[in-house]
FIGUGU-73727 format. One record per atom (N, C-alpha, C): residue number from 0; residue in three letters; atom name; x, y, z. Coordinates in nm, 4 decimals, padded with zeros to 6 digits. Example, Ala and Ser with C-alpha at 12.3 -4.5 7.8 and 13.67 -1.06 7.14 Angstrom:
k|r|a|c1|c2|c3
0|ALA|N|01.3190|-00.5690|00.7800;
0|ALA|CA|01.2300|-00.4500|00.7800;
0|ALA|C|01.3200|-00.3300|00.7800;
1|SER|N|01.2850|-00.2250|00.7080;
1|SER|CA|01.3670|-00.1060|00.7140;
1|SER|C|01.2900|00.0030|00.7870;
! end
This chain:
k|r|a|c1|c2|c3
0|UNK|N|02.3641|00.5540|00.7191;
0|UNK|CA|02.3831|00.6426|00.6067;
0|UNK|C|02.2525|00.7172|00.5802;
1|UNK|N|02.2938|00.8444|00.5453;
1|UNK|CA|02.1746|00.9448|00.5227;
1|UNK|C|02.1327|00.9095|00.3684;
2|UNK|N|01.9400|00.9356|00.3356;
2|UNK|CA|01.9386|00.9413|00.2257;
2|UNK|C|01.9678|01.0866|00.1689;
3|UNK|N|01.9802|01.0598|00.0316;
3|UNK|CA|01.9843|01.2068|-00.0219;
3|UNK|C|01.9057|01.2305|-00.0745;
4|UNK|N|01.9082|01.3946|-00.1252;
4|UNK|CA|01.7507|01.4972|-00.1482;
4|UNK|C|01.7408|01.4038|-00.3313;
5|UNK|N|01.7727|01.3173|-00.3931;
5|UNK|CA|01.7371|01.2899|-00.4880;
5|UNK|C|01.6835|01.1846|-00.4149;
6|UNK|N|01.7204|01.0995|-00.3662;
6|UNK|CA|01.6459|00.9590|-00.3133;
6|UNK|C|01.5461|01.0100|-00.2654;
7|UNK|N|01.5275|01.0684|-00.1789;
7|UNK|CA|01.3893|01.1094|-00.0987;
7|UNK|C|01.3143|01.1539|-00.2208;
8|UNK|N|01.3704|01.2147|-00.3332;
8|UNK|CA|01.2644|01.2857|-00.4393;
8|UNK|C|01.2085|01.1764|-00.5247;
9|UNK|N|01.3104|01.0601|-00.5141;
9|UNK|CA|01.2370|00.9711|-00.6451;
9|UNK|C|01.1835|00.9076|-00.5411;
10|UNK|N|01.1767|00.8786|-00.4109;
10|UNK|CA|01.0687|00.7967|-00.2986;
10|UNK|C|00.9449|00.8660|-00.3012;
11|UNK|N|00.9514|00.9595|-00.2958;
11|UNK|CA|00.8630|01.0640|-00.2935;
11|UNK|C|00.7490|01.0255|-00.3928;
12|UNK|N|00.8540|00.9969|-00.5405;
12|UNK|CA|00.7682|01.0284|-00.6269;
12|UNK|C|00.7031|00.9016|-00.6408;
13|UNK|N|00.7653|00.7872|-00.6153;
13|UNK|CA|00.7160|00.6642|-00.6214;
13|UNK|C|00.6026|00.6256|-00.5421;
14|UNK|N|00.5874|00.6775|-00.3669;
14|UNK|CA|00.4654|00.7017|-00.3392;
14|UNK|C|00.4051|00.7619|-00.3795;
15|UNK|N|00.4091|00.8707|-00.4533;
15|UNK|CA|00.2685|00.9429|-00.4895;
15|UNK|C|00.2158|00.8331|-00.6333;
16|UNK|N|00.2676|00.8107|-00.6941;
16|UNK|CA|00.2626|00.7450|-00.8240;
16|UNK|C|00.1748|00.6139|-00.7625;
17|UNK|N|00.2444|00.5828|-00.6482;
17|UNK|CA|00.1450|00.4429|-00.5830;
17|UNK|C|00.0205|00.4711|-00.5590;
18|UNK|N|00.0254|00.5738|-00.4717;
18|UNK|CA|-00.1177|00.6181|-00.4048;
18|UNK|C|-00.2136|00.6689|-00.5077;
19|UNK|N|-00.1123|00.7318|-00.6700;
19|UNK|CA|-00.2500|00.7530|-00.7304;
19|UNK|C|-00.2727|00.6076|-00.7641;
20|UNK|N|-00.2094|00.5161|-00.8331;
20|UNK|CA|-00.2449|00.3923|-00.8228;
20|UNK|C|-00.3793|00.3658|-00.7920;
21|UNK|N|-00.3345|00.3233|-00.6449;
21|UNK|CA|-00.4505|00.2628|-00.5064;
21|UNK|C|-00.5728|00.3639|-00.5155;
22|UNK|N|-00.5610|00.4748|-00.5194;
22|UNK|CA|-00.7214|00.5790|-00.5063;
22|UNK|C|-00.7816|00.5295|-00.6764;
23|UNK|N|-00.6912|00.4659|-00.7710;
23|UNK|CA|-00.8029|00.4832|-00.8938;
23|UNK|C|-00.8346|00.3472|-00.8871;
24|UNK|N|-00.8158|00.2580|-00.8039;
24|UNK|CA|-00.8650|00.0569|-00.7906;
24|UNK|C|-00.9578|00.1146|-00.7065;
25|UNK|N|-00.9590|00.2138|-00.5921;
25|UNK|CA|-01.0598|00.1949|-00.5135;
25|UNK|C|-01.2004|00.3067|-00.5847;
26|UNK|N|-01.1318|00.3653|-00.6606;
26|UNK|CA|-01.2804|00.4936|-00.7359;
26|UNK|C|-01.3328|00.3699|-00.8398;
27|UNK|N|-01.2588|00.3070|-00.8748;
27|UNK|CA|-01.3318|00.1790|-01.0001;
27|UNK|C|-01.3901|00.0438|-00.9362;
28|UNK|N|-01.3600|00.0634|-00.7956;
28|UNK|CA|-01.4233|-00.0466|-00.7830;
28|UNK|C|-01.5758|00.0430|-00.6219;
29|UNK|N|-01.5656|00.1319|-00.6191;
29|UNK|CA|-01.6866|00.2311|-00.5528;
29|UNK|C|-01.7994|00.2323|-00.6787;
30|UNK|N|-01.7843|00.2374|-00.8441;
30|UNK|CA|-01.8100|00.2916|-00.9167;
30|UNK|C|-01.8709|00.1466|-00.9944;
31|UNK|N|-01.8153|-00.0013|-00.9979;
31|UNK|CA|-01.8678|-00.0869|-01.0091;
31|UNK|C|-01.9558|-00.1518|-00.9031;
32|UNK|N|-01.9415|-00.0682|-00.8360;
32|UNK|CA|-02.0249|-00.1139|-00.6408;
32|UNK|C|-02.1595|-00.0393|-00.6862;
33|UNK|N|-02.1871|00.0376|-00.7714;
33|UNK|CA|-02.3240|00.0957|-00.7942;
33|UNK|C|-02.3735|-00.0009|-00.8513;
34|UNK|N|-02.3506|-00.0961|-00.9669;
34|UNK|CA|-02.4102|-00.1836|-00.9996;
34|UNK|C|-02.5421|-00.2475|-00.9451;
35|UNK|N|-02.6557|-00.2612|-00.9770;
35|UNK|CA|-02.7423|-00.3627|-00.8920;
35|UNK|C|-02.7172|-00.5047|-00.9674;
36|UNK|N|-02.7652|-00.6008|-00.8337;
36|UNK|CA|-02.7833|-00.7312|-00.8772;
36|UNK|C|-02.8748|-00.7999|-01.0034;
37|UNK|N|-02.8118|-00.8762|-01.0544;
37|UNK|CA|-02.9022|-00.8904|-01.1902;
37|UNK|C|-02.9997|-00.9842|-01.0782;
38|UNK|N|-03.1151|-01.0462|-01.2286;
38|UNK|CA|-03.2289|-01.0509|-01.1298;
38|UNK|C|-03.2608|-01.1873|-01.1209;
39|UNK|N|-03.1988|-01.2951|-01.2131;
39|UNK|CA|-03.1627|-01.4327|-01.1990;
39|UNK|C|-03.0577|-01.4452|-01.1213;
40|UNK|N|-03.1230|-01.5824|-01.0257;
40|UNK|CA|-03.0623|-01.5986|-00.8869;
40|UNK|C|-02.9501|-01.6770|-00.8769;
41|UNK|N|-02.8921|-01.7381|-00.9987;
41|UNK|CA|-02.7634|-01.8026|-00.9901;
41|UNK|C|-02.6758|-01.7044|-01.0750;
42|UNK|N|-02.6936|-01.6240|-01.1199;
42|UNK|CA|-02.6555|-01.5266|-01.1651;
42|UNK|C|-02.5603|-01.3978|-01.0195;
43|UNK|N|-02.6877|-01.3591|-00.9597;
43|UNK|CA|-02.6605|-01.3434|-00.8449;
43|UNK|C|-02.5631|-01.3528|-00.7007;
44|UNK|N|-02.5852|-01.4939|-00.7266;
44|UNK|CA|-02.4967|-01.6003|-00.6757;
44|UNK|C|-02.3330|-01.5658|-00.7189;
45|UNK|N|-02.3281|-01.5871|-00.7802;
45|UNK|CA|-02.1934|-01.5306|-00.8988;
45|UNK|C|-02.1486|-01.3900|-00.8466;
46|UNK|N|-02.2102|-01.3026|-00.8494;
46|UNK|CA|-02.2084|-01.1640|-00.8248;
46|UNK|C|-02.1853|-01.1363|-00.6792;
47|UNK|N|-02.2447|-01.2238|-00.5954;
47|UNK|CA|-02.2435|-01.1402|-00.4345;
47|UNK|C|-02.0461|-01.2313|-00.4349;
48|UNK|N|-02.0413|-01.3959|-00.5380;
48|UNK|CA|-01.9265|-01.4255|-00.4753;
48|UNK|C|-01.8163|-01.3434|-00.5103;
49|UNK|N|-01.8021|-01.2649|-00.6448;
49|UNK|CA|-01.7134|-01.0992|-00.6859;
49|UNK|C|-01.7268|-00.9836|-00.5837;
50|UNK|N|-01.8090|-00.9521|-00.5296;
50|UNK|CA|-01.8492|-00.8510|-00.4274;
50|UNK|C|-01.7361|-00.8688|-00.3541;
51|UNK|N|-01.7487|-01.0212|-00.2667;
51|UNK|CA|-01.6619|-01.0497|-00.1589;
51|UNK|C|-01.4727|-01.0532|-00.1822;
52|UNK|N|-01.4592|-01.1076|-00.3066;
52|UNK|CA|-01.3418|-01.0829|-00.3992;
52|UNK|C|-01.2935|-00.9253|-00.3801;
53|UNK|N|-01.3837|-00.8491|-00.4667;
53|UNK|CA|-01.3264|-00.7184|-00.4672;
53|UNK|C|-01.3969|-00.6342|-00.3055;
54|UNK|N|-01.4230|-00.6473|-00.2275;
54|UNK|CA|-01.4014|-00.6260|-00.1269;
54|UNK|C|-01.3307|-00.6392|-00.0358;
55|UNK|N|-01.2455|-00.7388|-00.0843;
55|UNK|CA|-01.1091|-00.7679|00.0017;
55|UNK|C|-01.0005|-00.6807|-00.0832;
56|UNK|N|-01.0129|-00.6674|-00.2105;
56|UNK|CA|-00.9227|-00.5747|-00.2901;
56|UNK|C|-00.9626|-00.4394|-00.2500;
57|UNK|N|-01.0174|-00.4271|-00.2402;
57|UNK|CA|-01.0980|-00.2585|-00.1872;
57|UNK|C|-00.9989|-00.2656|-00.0571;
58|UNK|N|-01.0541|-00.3645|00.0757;
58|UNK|CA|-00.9732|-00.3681|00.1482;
58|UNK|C|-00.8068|-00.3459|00.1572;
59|UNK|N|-00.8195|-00.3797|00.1127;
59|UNK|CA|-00.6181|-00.4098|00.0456;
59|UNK|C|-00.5375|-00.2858|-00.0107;
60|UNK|N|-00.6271|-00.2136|-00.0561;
60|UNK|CA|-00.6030|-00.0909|-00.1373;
60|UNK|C|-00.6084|00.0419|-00.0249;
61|UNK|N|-00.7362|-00.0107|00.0818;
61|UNK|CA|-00.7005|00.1202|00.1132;
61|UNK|C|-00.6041|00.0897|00.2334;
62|UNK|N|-00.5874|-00.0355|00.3035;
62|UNK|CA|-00.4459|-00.0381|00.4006;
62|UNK|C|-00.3323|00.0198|00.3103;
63|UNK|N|-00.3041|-00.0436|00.1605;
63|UNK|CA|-00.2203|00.0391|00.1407;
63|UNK|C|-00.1701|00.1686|00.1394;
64|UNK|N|-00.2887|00.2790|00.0950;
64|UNK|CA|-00.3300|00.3869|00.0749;
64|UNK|C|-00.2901|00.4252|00.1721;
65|UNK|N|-00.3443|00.3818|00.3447;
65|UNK|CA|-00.2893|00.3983|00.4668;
65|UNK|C|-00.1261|00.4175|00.4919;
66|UNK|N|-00.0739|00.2646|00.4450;
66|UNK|CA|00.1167|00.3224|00.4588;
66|UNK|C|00.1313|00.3524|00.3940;
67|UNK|N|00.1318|00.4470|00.2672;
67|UNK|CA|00.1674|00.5000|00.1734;
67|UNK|C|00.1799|00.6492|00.2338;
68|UNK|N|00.0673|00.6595|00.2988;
68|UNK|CA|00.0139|00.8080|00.3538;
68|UNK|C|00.1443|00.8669|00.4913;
69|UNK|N|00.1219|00.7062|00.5979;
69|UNK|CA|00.2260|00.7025|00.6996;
69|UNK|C|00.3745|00.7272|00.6170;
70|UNK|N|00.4335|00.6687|00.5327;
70|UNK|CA|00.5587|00.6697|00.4844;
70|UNK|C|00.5642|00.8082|00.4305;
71|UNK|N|00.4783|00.8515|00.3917;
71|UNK|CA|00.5032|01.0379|00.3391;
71|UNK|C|00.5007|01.1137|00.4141;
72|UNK|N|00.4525|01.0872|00.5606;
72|UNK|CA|00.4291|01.1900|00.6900;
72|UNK|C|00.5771|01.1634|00.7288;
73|UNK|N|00.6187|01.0377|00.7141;
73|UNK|CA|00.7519|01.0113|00.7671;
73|UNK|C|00.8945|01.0557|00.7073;
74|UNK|N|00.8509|01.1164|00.5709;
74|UNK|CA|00.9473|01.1427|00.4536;
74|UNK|C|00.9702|01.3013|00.5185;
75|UNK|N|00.8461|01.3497|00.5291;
75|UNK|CA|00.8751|01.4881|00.5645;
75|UNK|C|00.8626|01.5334|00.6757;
76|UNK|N|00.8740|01.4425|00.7726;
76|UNK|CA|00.8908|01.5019|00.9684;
76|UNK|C|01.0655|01.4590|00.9634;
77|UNK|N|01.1331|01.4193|00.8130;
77|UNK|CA|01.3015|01.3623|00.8318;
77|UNK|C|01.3056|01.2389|00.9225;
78|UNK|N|01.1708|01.1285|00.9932;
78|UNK|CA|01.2241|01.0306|01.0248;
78|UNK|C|01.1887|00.8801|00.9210;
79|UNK|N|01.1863|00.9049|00.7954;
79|UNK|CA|01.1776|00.8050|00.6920;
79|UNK|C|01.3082|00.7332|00.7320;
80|UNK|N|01.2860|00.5867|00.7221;
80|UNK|CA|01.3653|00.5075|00.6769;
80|UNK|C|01.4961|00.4604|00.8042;
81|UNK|N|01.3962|00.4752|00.9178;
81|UNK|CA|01.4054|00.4062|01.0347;
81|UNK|C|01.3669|00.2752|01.0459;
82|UNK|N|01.4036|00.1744|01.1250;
82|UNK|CA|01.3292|00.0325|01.1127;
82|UNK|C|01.2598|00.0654|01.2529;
83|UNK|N|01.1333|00.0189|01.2453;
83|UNK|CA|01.0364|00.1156|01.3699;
83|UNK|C|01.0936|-00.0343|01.4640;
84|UNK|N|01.1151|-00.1542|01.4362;
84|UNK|CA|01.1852|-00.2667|01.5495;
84|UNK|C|01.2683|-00.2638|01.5637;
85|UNK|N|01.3761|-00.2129|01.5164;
85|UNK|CA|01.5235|-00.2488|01.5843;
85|UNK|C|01.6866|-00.1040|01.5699;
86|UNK|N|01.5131|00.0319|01.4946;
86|UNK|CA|01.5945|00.1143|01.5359;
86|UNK|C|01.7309|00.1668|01.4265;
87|UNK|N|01.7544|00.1018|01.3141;
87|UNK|CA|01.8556|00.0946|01.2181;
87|UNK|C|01.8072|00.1384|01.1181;
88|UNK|N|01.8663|00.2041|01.0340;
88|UNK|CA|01.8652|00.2362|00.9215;
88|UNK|C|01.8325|00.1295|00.8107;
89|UNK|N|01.6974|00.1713|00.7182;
89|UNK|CA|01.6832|00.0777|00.6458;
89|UNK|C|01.7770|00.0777|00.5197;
90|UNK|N|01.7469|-00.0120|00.4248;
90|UNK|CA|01.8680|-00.0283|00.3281;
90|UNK|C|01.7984|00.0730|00.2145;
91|UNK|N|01.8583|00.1744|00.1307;
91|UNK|CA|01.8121|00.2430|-00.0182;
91|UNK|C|01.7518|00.1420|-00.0503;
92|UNK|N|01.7963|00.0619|-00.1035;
92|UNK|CA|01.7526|-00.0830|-00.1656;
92|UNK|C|01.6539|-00.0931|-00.1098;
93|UNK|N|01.6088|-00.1545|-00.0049;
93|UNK|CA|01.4620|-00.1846|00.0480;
93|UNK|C|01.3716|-00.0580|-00.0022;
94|UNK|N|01.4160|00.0626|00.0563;
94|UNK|CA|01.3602|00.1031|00.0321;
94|UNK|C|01.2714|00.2234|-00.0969;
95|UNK|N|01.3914|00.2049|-00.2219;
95|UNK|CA|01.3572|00.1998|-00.3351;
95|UNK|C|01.2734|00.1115|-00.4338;
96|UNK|N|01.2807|-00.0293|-00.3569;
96|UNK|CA|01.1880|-00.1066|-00.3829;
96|UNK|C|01.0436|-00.1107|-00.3198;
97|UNK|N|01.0209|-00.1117|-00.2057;
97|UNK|CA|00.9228|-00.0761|-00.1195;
97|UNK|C|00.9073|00.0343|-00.0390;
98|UNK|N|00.9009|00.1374|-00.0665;
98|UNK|CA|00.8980|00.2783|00.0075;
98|UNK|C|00.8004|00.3064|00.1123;
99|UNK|N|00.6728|00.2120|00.1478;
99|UNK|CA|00.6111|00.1960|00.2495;
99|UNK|C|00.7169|00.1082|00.3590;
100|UNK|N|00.8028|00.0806|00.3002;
100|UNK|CA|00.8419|-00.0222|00.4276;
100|UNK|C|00.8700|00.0557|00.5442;
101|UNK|N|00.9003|-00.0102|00.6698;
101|UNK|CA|00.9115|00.0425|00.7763;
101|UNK|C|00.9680|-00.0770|00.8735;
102|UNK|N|01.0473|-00.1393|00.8074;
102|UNK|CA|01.1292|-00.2533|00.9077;
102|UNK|C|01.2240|-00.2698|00.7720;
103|UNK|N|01.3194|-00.3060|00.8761;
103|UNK|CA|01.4505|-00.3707|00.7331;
103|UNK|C|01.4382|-00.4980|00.7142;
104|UNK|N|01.5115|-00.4980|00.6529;
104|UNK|CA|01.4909|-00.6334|00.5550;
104|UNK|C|01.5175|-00.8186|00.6813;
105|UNK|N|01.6034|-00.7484|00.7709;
105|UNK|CA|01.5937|-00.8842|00.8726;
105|UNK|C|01.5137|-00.8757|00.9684;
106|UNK|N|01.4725|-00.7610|01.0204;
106|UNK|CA|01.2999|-00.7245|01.0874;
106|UNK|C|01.1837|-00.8197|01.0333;
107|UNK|N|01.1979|-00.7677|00.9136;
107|UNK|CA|01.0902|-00.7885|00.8170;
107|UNK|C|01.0992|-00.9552|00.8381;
108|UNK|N|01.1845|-01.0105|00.7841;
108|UNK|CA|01.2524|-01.1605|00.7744;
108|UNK|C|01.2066|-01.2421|00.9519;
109|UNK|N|01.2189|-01.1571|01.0580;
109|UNK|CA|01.1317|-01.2224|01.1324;
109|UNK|C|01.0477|-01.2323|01.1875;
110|UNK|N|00.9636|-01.1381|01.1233;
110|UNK|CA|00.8160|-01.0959|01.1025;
110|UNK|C|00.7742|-01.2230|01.0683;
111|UNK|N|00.8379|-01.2562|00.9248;
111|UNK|CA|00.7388|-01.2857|00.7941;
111|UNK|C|00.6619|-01.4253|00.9029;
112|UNK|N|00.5811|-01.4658|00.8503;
112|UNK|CA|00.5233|-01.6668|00.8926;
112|UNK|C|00.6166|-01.7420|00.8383;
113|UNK|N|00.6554|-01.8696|00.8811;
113|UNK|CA|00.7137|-01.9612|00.7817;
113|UNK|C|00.8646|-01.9597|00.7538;
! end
């Protein structure tokens, strides 16, 4: 089943709404990255272990940022909402809920670990 020009518009809009999301975690956390280290050393301590914290969120933000970007190139070349493994049409559902996705929901299922 084809989506329609309203689904694609509220997907649409839901990635962009994400991606501004993700660009304002990663400008607030570039912007707490100016910070210097305070100058007591268990203090410090404390601080480099947040660094590593929000550096994995930094991380995280911009892979997302990444499929967010892929799923909008894909919205408008008309091949959104393909399962890139097995070739099928993903579900509205999936993908009103997760609009980066790019496997359906039993792809996904034997992806997952566990």
């Amino acid at each position: 089943m084809q989506i329609s020009k309203k689904e694609q518009a509220d997907i649409r809009d839901k990635l962009l709404a994400e991606k501004t999301e993700f660009n304002k975690r990663v400008t607030t956390i570039h912007q707490n990255a100016k910070n210097p280290l305070d100058a007591d050393s268990a203090e410090q301590a404390a601080q480099i272990g947040n660094v590593a914290v929000v550096s994995a969120l930094e991380s995280e933000a911009v892979t997302e940022l990444a499929h967010i970007d892929a799923a909008l190139q894909r919205l408008e070349s008309g091949n959104y909402g393909t399962c890139v493994s097995c070739g099928e049409r993903i579900s509205i559902g999936r993908l009103l809920a997760r609009p980066a996705s790019t496997e359906c929901v039993d792809c996904a299922e034997l992806d997952s670990p566990g």
